[in-house]
C-alpha positions as CSV (number, residue, x, y, z in Angstrom):
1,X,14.0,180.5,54.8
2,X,12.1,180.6,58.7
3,X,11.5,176.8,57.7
4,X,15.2,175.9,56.7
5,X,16.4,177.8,59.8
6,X,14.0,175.9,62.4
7,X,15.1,172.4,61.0
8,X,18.7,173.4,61.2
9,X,17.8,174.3,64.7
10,X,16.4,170.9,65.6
11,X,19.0,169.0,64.1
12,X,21.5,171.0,66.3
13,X,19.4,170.1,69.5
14,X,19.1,167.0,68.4
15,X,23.0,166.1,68.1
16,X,23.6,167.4,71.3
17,X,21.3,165.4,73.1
18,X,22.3,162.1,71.4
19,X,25.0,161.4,74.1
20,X,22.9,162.6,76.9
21,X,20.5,160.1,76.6
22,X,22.9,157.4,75.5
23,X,24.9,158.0,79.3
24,X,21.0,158.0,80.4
25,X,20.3,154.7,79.1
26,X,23.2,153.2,80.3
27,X,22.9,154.3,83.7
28,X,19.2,153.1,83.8
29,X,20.9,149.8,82.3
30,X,23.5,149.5,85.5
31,X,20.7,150.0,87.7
32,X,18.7,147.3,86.2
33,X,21.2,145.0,86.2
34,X,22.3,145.7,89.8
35,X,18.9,145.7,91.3
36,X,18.1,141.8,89.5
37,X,21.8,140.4,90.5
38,X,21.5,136.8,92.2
39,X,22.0,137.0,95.8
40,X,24.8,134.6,96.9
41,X,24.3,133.1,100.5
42,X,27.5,132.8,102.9
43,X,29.3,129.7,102.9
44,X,31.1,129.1,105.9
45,X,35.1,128.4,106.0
46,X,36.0,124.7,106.6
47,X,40.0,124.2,107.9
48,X,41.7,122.0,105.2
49,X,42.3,118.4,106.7
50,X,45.9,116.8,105.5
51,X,46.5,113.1,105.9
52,X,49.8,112.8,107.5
53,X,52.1,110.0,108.9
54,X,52.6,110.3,112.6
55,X,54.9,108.6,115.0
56,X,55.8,108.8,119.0
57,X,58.9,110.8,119.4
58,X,61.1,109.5,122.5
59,X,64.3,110.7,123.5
60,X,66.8,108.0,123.8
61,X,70.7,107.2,123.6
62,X,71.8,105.7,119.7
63,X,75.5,105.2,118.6
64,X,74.8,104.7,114.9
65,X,76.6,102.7,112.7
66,X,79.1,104.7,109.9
67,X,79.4,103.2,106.9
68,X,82.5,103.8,104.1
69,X,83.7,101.9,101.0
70,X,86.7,100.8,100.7
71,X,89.5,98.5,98.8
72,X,91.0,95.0,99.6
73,X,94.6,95.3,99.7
74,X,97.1,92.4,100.1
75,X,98.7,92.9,103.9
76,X,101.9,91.3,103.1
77,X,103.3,90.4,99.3
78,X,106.9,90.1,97.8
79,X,108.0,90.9,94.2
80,X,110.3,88.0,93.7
81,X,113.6,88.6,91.9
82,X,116.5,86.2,91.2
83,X,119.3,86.7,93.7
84,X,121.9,85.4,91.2
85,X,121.9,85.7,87.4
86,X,122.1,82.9,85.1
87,X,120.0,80.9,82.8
88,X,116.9,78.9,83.8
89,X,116.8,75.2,84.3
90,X,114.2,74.4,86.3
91,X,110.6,75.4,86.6
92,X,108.2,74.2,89.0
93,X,104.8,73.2,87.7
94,X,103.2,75.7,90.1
95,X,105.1,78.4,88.6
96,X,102.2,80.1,86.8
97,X,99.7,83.0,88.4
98,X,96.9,82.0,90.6
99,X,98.5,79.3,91.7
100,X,99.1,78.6,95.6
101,X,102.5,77.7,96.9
102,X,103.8,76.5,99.8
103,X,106.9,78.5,102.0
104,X,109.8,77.0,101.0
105,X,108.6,75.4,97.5
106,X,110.9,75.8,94.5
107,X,109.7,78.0,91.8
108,X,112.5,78.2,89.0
109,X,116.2,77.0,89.5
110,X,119.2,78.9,87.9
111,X,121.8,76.9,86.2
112,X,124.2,76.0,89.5
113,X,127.4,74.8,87.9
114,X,129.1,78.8,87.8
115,X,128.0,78.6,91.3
116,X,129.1,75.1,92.1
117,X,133.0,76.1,90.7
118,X,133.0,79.5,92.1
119,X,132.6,77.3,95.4
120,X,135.1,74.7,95.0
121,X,137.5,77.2,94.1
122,X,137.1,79.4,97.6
123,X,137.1,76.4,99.0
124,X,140.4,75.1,97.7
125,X,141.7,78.6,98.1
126,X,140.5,78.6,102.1
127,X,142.3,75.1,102.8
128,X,145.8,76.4,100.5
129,X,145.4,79.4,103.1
130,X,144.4,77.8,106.5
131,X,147.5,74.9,105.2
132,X,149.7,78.0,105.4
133,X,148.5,79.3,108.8
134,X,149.3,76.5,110.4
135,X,153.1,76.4,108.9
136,X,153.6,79.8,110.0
137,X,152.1,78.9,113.4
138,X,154.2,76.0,113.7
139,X,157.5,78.2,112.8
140,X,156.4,80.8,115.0
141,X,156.5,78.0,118.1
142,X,159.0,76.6,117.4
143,X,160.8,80.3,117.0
144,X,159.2,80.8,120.4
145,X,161.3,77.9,122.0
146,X,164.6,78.2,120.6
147,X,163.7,81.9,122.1
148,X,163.4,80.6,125.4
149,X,166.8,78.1,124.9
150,X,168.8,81.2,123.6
151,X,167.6,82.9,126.6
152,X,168.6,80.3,129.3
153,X,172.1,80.4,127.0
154,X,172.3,84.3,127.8
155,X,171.7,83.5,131.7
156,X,174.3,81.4,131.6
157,X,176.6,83.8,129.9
158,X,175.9,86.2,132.4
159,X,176.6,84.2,135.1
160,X,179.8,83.3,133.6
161,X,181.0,86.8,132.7
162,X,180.0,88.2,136.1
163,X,182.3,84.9,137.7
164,X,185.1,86.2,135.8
165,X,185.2,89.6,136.6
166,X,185.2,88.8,140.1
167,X,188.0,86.3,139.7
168,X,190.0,89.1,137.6
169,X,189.4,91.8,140.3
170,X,190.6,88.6,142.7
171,X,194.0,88.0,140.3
172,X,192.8,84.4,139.7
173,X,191.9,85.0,135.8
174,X,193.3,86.3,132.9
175,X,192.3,89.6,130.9
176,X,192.0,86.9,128.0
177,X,189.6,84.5,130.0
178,X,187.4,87.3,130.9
179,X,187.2,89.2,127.2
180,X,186.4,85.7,126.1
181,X,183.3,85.6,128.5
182,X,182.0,89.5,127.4
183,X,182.3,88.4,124.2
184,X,180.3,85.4,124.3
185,X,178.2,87.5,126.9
186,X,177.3,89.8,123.7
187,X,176.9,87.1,121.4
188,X,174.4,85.6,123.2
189,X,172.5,88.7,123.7
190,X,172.5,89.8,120.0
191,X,171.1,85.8,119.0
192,X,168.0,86.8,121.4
193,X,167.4,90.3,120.0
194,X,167.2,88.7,116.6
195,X,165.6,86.2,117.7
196,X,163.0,88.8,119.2
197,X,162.4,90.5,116.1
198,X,162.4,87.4,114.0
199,X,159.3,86.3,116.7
200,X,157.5,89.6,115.8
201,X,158.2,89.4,112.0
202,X,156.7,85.7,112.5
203,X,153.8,87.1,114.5
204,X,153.0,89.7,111.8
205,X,152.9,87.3,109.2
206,X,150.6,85.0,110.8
207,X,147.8,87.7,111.6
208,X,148.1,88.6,108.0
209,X,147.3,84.6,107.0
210,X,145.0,84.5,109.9
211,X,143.3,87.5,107.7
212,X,143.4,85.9,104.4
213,X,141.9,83.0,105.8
214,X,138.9,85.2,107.2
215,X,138.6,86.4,103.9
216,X,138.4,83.5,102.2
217,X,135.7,82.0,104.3
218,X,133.8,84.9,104.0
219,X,134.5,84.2,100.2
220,X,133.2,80.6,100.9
221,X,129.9,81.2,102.9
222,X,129.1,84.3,100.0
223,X,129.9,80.8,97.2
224,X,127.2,79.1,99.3
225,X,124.5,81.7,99.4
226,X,125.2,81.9,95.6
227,X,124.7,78.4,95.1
228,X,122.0,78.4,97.7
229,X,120.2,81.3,95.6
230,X,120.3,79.4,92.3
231,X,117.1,77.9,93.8
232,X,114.4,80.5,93.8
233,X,111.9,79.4,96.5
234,X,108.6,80.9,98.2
235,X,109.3,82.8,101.6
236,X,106.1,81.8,102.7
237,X,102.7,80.7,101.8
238,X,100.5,82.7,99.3
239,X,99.3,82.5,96.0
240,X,101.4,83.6,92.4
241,X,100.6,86.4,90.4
242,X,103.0,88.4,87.9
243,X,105.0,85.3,86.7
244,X,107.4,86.4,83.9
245,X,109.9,83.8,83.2
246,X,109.9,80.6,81.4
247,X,112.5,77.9,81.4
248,X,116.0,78.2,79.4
249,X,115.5,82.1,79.6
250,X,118.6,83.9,81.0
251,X,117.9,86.3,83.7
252,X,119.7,89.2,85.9
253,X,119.0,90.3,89.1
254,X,117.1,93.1,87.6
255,X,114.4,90.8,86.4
256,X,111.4,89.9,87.9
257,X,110.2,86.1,88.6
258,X,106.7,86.6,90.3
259,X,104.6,88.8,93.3
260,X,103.3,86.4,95.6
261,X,100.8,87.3,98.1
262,X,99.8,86.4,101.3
263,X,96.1,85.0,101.7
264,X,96.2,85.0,105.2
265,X,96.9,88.8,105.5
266,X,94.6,91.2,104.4
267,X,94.0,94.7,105.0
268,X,91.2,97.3,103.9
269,X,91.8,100.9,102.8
270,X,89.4,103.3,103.4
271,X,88.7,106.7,103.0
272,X,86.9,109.0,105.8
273,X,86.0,112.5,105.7
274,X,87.4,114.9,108.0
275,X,84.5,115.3,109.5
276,X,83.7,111.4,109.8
277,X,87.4,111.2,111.4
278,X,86.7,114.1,114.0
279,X,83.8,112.0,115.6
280,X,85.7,108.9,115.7
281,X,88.1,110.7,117.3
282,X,85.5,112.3,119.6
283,X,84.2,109.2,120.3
284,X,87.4,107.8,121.7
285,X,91.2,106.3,120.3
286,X,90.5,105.1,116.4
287,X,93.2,103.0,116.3
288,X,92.1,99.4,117.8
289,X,88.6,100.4,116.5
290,X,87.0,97.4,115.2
291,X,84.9,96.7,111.7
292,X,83.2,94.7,109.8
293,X,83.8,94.4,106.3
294,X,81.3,93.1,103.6
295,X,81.8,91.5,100.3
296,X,78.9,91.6,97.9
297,X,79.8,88.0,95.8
298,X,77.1,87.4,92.9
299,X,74.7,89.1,95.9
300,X,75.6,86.7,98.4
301,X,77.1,88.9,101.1
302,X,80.4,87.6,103.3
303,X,81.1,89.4,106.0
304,X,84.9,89.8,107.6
305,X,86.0,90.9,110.7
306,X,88.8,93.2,111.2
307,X,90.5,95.7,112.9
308,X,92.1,99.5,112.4
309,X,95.6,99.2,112.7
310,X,97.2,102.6,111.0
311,X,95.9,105.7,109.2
312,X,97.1,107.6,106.5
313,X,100.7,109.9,106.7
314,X,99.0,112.7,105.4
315,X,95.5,114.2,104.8
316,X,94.3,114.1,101.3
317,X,94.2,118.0,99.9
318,X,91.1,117.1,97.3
319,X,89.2,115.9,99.6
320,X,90.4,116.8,103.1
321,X,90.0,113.2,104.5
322,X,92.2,110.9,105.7
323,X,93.2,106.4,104.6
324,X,92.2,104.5,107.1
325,X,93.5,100.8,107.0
326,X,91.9,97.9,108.9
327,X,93.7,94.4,109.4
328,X,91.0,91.7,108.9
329,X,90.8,88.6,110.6
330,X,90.9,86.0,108.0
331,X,90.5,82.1,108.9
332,X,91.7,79.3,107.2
333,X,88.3,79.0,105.4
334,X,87.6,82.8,104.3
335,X,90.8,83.0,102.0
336,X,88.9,83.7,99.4
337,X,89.2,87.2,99.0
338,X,91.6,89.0,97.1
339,X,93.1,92.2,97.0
340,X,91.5,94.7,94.3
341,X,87.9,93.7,96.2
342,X,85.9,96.7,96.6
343,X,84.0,96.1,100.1
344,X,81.2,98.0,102.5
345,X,82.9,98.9,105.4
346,X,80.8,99.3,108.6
347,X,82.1,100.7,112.5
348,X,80.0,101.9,114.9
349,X,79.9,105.5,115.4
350,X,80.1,108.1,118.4
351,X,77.4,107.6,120.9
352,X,74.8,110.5,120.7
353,X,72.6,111.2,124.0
354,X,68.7,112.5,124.8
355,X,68.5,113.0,121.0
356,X,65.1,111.8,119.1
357,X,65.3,109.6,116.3
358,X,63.2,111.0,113.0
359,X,62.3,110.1,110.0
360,X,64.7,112.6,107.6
361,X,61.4,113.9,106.0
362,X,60.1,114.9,109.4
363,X,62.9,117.3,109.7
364,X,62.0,121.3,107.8
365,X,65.4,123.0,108.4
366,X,65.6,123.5,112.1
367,X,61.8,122.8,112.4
368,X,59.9,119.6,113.0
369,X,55.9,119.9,113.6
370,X,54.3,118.3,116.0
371,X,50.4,117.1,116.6
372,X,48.7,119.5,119.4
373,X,45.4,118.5,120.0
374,X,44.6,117.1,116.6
375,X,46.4,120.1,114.7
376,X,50.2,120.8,113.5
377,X,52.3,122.8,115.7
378,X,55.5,123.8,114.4
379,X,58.7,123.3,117.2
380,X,62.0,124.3,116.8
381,X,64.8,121.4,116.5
382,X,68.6,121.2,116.1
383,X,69.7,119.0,113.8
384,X,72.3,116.1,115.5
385,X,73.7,113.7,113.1
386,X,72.3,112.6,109.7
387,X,71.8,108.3,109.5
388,X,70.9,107.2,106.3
389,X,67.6,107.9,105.9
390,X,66.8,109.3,109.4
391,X,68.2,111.9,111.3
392,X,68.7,112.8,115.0
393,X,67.8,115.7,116.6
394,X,67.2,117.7,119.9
């Protein structure tokens, strides 16, 4: 029993010493490890060495060029409509689209012979009535003269009625002799009141002819322009599009022939933003301003010349700009273009002073860096105006 009681002993030291001399180990373990660590020698710090793209800055004074897109679209064109209705009989062999007229050329003809009746008739109608203008004017002269005979009759009959009175008061006529002369006296005067009135009734009658026969020439000249406007002709120079009538068809003057355009007159429309249009205005009027339009053709460029005539009535709500329309300058041998065209329009903008012309990479919202003695230096800039690629800036 001593014997069982010392091992149980031992084994009790024993357990409680296990962890003891595990931590022991361990910490004799640290240390070793510690104390045979490779020394690392100091390496010094190196600045880090970018390769950049430098230029020399300069202030200087640039008016950029501004650049929009726009749309060809014809200066001047007519939709063509026949003035008179009737059936076709005549087309010219230009009538077709694309082709080029000249002002005054026939395109279709409407059948005349309505027209040509319509005509004779006013016409026979303005002679009947101008036939009977002069026969009322002739009775109206010649009721004009017997006026003036009747009234040199009534002078005399005066003269002889106031002789006999005076005889009568005298004793050397008779009552009979001088009621014959009042009598005659008032039978003379009542021939030129009626002849009076039948002068006005005369007078009347003819200003009413006179006015029929204004009528009727009005009549006349409105048969002529009829007739005139069978013939459907080109009011000036241009080339045909929209033709919609072919011969024999009867038309109205509700249908429509063709739209011819004028190649010689050409405008752009453009849009510009608002704020675009507030530095054109700064930058002085933008009416007058001029442009230059290009046309990219199979990538053969042709360039235009042109001017800004008008602007838009009102500003657009989506987009807050404005239409800007140019007039180009279009010689005889640039008549090529055609309305539709979408072009490159190109004006030179407002002029921007002591400002310093960057590359738009150089620029890091508001600051730009400089090279101070071989290293960057950041500087503050304001940005100026944005061009393409670059920018300006102060």
């Amino acid at each position: 029993e001593p014997a069982m009681a010392r091992r149980g002993l031992f084994r009790r030291i024993a357990l409680g010493l296990t962890p003891l001399v595990i931590l022991a180990a361990g910490f004799v373990g640290m240390q070793v490890l510690i104390a045979t660590k490779p020394q690392l020698a100091p390496v010094p710090v190196e600045e880090k060495v970018w390769t950049v793209r430098a230029m020399a800055a300069k202030t200087e004074t640039v008016q950029p060029d501004m650049i929009f897109y726009g749309q060809i679209m014809a200066g001047r064109e007519v939709e063509l409509r026949p003035l008179v209705a009737g059936r076709i009989v005549e087309v010219s062999p230009k009538y077709q689209a694309g082709a080029f007229v000249e002002a005054g050329e026939l395109l279709i003809a409407i059948d005349p012979f309505e027209y040509e009746a319509a005509l004779a008739e006013a016409q026979a109608e303005l002679a009947e009535a101008k036939a009977k203008a002069a026969e009322l004017e002739t009775d109206l002269e010649t009721a004009k003269a017997m006026l003036e005979r009747e009234q040199s009759q009534l002078d005399l009959r005066q003269r002889d009625a106031d002789r006999f009175t005076n005889l009568r008061k005298r004793g050397a006529a008779s009552s009979k002799a001088l009621d014959d002369s009042q009598l005659a006296l008032l039978n003379a005067i009542e021939e030129v009141v009626q002849r009076e009135f039948s002068i006005q009734k005369w007078e009347a009658t003819y200003d009413r002819q006179q006015a029929v026969v204004a009528r009727l020439e009005v009549r006349v000249r409105r048969a002529e322009r009829d007739l005139a406007d069978t013939r459907a002709v080109a009011p000036f120079a241009g080339y045909l599009t929209d033709t919609g009538t072919q011969l024999g068809k009867q038309v109205t003057q509700a249908d429509r022939i063709a739209r011819i355009i004028d190649p010689a007159r050409m405008d752009v429309r453009f849009h510009v933003s608002t704020r675009h249009f507030g530095a054109l205005m700064e930058a002085g009027a933008v009416l007058g301003r001029p442009v230059e339009v290009t046309w990219q053709v199979s990538g053969a460029p042709r360039t235009y010349r042109g001017t800004i005539t008008r602007s838009g009535a009102e500003i657009d709500a989506a987009s807050g700009g404005i239409e800007l329309y140019a007039e180009l300058d279009l010689g005889k041998t640039q008549r090529m273009l055609r309305p539709g065209a979408f072009v490159e329009v190109q004006m030179q903008g407002p002029r921007f002073e002591n400002v310093v012309r960057l590359p738009e990479a150089a620029w890091h919202g508001g600051v730009v860096y400089m090279i101070d003695d071989g290293k960057l230096a950041a500087r503050e800039a304001s940005l100026v105006q944005h061009m393409g690629e670059e920018v300006l800036l102060r």
